[in-house]
C-alpha positions as CSV (number, residue, x, y, z in Angstrom):
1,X,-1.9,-5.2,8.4
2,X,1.4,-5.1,7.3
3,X,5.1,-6.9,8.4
4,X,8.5,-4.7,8.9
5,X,11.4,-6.6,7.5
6,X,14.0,-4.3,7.6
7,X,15.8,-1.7,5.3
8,X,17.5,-2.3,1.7
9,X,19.3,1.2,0.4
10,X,17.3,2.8,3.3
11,X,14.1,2.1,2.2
12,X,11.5,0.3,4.5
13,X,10.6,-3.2,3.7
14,X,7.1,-4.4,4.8
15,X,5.2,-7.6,3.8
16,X,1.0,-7.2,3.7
17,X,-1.0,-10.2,5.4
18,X,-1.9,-11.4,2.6
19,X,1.4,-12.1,1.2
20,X,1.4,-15.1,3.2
21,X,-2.0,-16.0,1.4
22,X,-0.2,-16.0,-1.9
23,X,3.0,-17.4,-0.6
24,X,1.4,-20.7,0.4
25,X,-0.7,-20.7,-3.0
26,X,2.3,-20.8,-4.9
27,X,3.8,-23.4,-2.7
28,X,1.4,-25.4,-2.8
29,X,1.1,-25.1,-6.3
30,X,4.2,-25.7,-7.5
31,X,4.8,-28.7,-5.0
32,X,1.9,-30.5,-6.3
33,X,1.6,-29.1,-9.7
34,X,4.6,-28.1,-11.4
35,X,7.9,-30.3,-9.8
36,X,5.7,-33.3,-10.3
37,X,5.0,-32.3,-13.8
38,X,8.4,-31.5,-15.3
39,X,10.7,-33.0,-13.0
40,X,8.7,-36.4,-12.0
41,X,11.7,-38.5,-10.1
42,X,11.9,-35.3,-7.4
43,X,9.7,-37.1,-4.8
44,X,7.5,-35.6,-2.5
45,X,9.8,-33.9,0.1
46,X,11.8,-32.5,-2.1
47,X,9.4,-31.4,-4.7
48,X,7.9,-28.9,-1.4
49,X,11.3,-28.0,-0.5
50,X,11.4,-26.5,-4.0
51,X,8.4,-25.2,-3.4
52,X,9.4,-23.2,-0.4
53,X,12.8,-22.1,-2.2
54,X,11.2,-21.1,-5.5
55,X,8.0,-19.0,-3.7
56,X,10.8,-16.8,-1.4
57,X,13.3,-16.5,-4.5
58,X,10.0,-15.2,-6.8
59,X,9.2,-12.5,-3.9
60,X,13.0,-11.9,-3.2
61,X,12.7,-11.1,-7.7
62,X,9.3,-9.3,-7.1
63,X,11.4,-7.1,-4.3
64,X,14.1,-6.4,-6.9
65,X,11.3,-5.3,-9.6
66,X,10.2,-3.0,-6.6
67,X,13.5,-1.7,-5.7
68,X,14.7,-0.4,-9.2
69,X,11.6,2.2,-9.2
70,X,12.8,3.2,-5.8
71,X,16.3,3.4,-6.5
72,X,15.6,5.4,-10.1
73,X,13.0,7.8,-7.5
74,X,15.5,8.1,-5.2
75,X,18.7,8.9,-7.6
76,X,15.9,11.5,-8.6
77,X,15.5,12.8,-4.9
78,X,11.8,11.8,-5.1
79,X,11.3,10.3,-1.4
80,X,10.2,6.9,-1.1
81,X,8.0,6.0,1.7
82,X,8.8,2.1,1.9
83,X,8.0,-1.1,-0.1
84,X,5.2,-3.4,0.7
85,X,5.0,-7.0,-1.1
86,X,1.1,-7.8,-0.9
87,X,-0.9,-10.5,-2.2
88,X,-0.1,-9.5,-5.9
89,X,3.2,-8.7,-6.3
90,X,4.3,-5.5,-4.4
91,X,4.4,-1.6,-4.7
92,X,6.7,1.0,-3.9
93,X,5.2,3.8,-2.0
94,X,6.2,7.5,-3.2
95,X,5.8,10.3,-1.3
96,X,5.5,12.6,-4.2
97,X,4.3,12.1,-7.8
98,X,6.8,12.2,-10.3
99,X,7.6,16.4,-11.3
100,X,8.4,15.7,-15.4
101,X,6.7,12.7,-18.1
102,X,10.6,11.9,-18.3
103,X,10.8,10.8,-14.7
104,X,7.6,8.9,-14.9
105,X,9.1,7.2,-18.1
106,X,12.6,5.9,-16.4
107,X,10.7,5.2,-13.3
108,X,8.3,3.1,-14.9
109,X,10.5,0.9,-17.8
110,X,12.6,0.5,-14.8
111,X,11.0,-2.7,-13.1
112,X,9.7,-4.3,-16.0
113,X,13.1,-4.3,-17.6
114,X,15.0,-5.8,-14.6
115,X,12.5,-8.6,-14.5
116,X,12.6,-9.5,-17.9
117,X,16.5,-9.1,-17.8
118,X,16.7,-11.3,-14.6
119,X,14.4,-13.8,-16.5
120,X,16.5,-13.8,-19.4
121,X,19.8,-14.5,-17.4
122,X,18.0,-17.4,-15.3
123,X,16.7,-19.4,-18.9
124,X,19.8,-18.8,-20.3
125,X,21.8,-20.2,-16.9
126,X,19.5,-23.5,-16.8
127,X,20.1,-24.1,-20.6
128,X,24.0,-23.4,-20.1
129,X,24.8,-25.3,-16.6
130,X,22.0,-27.9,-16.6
131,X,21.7,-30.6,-14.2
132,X,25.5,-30.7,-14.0
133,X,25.3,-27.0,-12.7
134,X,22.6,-26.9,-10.4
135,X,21.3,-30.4,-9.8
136,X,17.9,-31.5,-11.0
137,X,15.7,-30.2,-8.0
138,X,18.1,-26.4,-8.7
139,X,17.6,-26.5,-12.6
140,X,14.2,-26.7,-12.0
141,X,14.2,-23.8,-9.5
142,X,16.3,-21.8,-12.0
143,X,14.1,-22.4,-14.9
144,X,10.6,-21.5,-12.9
145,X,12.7,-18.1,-11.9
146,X,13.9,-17.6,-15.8
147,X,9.9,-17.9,-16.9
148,X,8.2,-16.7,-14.0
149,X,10.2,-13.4,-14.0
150,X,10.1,-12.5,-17.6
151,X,6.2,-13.2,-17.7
152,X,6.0,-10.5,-14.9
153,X,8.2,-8.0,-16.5
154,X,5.5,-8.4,-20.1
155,X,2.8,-8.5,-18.3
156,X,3.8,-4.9,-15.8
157,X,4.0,-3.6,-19.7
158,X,-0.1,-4.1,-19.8
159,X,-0.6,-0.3,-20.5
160,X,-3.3,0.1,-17.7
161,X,-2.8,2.0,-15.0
162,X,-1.1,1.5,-12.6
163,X,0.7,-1.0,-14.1
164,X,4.1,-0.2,-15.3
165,X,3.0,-0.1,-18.5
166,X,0.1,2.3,-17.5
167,X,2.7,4.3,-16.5
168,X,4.3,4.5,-19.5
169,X,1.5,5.3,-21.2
170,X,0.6,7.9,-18.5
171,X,4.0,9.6,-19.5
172,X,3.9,9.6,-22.7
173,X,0.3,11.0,-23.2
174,X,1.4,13.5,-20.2
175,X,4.4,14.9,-22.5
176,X,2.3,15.2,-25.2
177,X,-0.9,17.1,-23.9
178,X,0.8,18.6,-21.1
179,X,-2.2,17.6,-18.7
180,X,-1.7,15.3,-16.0
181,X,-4.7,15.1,-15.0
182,X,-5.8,14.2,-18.3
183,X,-3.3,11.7,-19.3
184,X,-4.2,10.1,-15.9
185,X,-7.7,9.6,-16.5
186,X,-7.0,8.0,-19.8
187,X,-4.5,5.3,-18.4
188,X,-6.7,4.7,-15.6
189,X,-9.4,4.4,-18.0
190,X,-7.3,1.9,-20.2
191,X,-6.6,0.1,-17.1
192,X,-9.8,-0.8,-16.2
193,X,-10.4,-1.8,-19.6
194,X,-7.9,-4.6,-18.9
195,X,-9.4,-5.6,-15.9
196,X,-12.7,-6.0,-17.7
197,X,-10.8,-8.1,-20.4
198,X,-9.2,-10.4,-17.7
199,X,-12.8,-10.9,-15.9
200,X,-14.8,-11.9,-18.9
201,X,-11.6,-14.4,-20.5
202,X,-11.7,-15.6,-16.5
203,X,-14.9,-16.9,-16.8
204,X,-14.6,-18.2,-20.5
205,X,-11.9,-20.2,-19.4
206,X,-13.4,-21.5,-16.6
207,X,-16.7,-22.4,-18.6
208,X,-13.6,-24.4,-20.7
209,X,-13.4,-26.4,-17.6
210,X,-10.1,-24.6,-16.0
211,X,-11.7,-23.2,-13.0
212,X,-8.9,-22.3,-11.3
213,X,-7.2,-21.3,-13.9
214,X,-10.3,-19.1,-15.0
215,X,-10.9,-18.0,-11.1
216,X,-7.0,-16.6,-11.1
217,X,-7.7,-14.3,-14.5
218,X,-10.7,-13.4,-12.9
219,X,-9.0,-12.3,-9.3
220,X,-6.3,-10.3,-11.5
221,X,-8.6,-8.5,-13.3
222,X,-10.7,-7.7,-10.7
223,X,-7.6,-6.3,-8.7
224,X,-6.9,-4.5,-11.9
225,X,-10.0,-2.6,-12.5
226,X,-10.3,-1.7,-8.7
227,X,-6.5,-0.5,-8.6
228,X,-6.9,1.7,-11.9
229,X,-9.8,3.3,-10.1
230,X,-8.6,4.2,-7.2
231,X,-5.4,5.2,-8.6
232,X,-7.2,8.1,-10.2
233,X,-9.2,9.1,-7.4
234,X,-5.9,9.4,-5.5
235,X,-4.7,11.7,-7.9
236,X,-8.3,13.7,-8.1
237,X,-7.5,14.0,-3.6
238,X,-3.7,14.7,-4.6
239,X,-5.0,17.8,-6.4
240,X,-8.0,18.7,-4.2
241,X,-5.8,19.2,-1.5
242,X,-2.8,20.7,-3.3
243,X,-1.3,23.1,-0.9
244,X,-3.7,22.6,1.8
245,X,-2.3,22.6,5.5
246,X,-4.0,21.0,8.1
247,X,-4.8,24.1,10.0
248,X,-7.5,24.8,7.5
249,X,-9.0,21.6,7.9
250,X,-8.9,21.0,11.6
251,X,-11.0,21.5,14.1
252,X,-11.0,23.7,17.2
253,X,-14.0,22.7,18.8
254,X,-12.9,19.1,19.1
255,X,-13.8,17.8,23.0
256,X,-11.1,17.8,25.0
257,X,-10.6,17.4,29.0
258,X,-9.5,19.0,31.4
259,X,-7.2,17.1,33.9
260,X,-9.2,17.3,37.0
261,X,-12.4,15.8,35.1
262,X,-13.3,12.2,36.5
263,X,-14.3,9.3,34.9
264,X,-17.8,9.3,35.7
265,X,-17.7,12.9,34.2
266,X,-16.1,11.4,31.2
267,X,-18.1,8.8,30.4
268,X,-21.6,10.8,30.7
269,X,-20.7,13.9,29.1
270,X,-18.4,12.5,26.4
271,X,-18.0,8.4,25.8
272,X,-21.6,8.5,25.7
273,X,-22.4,12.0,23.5
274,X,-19.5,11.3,20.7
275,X,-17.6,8.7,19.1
276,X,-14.2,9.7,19.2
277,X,-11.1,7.1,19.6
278,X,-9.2,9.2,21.8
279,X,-9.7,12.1,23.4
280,X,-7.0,14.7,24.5
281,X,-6.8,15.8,28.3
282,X,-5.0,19.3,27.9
283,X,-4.2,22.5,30.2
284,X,-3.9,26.1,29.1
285,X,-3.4,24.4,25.8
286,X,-0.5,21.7,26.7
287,X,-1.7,18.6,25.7
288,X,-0.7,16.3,28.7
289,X,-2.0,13.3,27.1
290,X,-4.6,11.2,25.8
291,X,-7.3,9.1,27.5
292,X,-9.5,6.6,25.0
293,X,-12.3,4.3,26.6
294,X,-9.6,1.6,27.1
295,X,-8.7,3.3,30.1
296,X,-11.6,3.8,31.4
297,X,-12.8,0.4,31.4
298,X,-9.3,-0.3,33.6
299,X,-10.7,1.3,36.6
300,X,-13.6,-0.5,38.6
301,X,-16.7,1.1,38.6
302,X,-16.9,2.1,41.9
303,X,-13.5,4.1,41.0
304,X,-14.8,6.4,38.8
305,X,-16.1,8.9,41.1
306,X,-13.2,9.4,42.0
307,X,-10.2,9.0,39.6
308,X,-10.1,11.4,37.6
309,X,-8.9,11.4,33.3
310,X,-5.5,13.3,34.2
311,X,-4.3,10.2,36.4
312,X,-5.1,7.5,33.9
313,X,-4.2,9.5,30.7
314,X,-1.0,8.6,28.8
315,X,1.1,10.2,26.2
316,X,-0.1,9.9,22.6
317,X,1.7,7.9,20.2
318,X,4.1,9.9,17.4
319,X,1.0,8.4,14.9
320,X,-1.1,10.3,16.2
321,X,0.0,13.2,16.4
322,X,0.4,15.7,13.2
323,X,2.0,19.3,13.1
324,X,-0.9,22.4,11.7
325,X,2.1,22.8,9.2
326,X,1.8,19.8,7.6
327,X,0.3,19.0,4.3
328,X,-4.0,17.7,4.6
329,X,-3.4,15.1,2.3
330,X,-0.3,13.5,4.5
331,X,-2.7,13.5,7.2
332,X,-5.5,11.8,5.3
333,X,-2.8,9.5,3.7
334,X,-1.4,8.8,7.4
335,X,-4.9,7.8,8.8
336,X,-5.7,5.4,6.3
337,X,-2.8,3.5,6.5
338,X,-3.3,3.4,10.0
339,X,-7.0,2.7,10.4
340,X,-7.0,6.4,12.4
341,X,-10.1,8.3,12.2
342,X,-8.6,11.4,13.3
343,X,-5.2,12.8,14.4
344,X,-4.2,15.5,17.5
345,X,-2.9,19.1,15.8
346,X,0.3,20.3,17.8
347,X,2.1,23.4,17.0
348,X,5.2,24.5,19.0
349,X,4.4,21.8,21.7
350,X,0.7,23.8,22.2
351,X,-2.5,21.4,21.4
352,X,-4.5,22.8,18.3
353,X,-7.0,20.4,17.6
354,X,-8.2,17.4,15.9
355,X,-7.9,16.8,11.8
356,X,-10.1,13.9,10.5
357,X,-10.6,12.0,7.5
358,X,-14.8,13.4,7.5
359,X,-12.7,17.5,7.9
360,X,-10.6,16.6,4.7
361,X,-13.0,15.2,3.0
362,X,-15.9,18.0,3.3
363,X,-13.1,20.5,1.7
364,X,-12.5,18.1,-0.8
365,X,-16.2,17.6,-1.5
366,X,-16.7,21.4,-1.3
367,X,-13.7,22.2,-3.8
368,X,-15.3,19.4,-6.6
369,X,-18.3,20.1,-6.3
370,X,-17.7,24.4,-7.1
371,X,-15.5,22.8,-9.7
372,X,-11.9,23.9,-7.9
373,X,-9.0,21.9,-8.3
């Protein structure tokens, strides 16, 4: 579940549930760890009033990070779907994989270098201005910032995918065999290497006696390994489903109702038979809308005999809803953001039929396993 904040440069900002996880982690941390550590005479208010400041200044720097990929993708014209700050920094969402290695490379140096110049700039400020500049509670902001930010611009140059640094590597191994697919694997390979790496020192350290410490390393890693992995089975869907429309992979015979149909008619010969979310009420092909068993179970019982689907139906959401034009993968990529399991085919304002995730993936499965990309 994810937050809408609003727009920066027209791109959709969004912030994942479990941003607020970390967000209060790093509060808390920092209001009982690091104030009273280096700046001991702060007190206790005021050391979690840094807290608070510091943890939305290190997002509002992680949304910056973010921001410079999608502003480089954009000055491109490579879309860019939104940016979602999640439990582990944040990640802009692109529509469409970079066309050359020499895209890749400026779109990947691009958010590593603004941390690490932002956290340059911020160390340099608190050793210029000093207390006299920013007060002893703001030095100590400024100096968290300065190291906080150029630790996350070297460590984005880990080359694992999808790291930045991944990246890099992915670009320059992509301009020299001239194989995406290829250079892909190895990064995400390389990746997950790295995760491995941050697992087993996690659990060294924590034998050292620095649990939480070691339990951090460990949670990194682990995020690591699964992100490398699934970022090369994205691409492996990507290029499964290259050119694919969704009129290939839809289906006709999907169940849908006719108007006049009630809901005792509904419930026995569909509700009970399948396991579809919604299911479209349409005549002569017009889809007139959608009745799911939510609106079923808003009628009595002793209504159903005679209310019939067409009365309680309403019209489906634009989420649902997915032109035969359109490119499979969208779709699939569109259902799993929203938790769908299936999406209504319209064409020309005329109900085709129903795309789901099991339709995609059965071509998909079909196309790997004859060895078709």
């Amino acid at each position: 579940m994810s937050i809408r904040l609003g727009r920066i440069l027209g791109i959709p900002i969004k912030i994942d549930a479990s941003w607020l996880i970390i967000f209060g982690l790093i509060v808390y941390t920092l209001a009982v760890g690091y104030f009273p550590r280096f700046k001991p005479n702060l007190g206790a208010p005021m050391n979690w009033l840094g807290g608070v400041i510091a943890a939305l200044l290190l997002f509002g720097s992680v949304l910056l990070h973010e921001l410079m990929h999608s502003y480089v993708a954009k000055k491109n014209r490579l879309p860019v779907g939104g940016i979602t700050l999640f439990i582990f920094g944040g990640v802009s969402e692109l529509t469409e994989e970079p066309e050359t290695p020499g895209l890749e490379l400026k779109m990947a140096i691009a958010g590593p270098a603004t941390s690490i110049v932002l956290g340059i700039l911020l160390l340099v400020a608190a050793r210029l201005g000093g207390i006299a500049t920013f007060g002893e509670l703001g030095l100590a902001i400024v100096g968290y910032l300065g190291g906080i930010n150029l630790a996350l611009g070297v460590f984005n140059l880990i080359p694992g995918f999808p790291l930045d640094g991944g990246r890099v590597l992915r670009a320059i191994l992509w301009g020299s065999m001239h194989d995406i697919d290829k250079a892909t694997r190895i990064a995400s390979g390389v990746g997950q290497g790295f995760g491995y790496l941050f697992i087993a020192g996690g659990f060294l350290i924590m034998l050292s006696g620095q649990f939480l410490s070691g339990l951090w390393l460990i949670f990194i890693g682990w995020f690591l390994n699964n992100a490398a992995h699934q970022s090369y089975q994205m691409l492996v869907l990507k290029r499964a489903l290259s050119g694919v429309e969704v009129s290939r992979v839809m289906m006709t015979d999907y169940p849908h109702i006719a108007p006049h149909t009630t809901l005792d008619e509904f419930a026995e010969d569909y509700l009970l038979k399948y396991d579809y979310r919604a299911y479209p009420v349409s005549e002569d092909d017009r889809l007139l809308g959608i009745v799911t068993v939510d609106e079923v179970r808003g009628i009595p019982r002793e209504q159903w005999a005679t209310t019939t689907v067409g009365t309680v139906a309403k019209p489906p959401e634009q989420e649902l809803v997915i032109d035969e034009n359109d490119d499979a993968f969208d779709a699939l990529m569109r259902m799993a953001r929203g938790n769908l399991r299936g999406l209504l085919v319209m064409h020309e304002g005329k109900f085709e039929g129903m795309v789901t995730q099991e339709s995609i993936m059965n071509l998909v499965r079909a196309k790997l396993q004859l060895g078709i990309s």
